[in-house]
C-alpha positions as CSV (number, residue, x, y, z in Angstrom):
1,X,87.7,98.3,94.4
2,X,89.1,100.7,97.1
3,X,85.4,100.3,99.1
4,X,84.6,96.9,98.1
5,X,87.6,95.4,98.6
6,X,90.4,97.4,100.7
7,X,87.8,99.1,102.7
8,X,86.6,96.1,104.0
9,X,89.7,94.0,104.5
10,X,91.8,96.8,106.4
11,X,88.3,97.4,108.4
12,X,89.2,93.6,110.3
13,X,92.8,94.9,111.4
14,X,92.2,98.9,111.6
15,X,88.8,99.1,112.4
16,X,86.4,101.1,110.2
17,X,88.1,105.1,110.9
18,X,91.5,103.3,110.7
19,X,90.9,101.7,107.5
20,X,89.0,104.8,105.9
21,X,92.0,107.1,106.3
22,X,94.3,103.8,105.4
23,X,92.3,103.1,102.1
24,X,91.8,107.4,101.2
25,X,95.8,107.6,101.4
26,X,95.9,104.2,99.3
27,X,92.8,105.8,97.0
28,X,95.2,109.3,96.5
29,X,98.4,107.6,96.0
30,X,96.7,105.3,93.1
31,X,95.9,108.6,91.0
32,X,99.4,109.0,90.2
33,X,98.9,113.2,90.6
34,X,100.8,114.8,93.0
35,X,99.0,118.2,92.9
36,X,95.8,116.2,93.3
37,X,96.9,114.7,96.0
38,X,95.2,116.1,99.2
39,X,92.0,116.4,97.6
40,X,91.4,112.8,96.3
41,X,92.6,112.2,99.7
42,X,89.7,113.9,100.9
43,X,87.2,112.4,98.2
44,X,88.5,109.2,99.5
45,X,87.3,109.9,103.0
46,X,84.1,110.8,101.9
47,X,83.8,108.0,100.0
48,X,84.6,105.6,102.6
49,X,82.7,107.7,105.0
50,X,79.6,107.2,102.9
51,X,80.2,103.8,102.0
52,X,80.0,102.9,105.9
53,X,77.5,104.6,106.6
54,X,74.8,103.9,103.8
55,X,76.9,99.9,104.0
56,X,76.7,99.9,100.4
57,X,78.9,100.7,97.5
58,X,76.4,102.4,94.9
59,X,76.3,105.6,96.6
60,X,80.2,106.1,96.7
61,X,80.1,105.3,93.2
62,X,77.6,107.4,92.3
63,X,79.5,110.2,94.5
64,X,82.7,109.2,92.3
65,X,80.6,109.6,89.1
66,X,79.4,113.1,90.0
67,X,82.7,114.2,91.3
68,X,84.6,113.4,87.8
69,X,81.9,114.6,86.0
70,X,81.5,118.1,87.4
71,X,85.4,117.7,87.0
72,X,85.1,117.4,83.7
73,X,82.8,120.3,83.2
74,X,84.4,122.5,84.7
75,X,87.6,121.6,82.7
76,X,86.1,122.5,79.7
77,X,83.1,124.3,80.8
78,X,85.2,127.7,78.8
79,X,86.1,125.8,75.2
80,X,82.4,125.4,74.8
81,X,81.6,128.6,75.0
């Protein structure tokens, strides 16, 4: 949603830096995690980043997908063992 859709529509009034930093703060604020803040910020930019530049939205996704997933790991990487 946030490359597909607000990426693209802030890119006609921001132009394409404009809207990735508009559209990372809108991307950060959505996770409702205040701690988490500056980093999903900072996912978000290189998600947009990568979204412009590949001009397509699986690779962000598949970025997203790795990102949460080694998240995930690492969250309970030490109950499994």
């Amino acid at each position: 949603m946030f490359r597909g859709v607000v990426l693209s529509a802030l890119g006609q009034l921001w132009g394409i830096a404009g809207s990735i930093v508009i559209s990372s703060a809108i991307f950060a604020t959505y996770h409702f995690s205040l701690w988490m803040l500056v980093p999903t910020f900072v996912l978000g930019l290189a998600l947009g980043w990568l979204a412009e530049k590949t001009e397509g939205l699986w690779p962000p996704i598949a970025l997203h997908v790795l990102y949460n997933g080694l998240t995930v790991a690492i969250v309970f990487w030490p109950l499994s063992g």
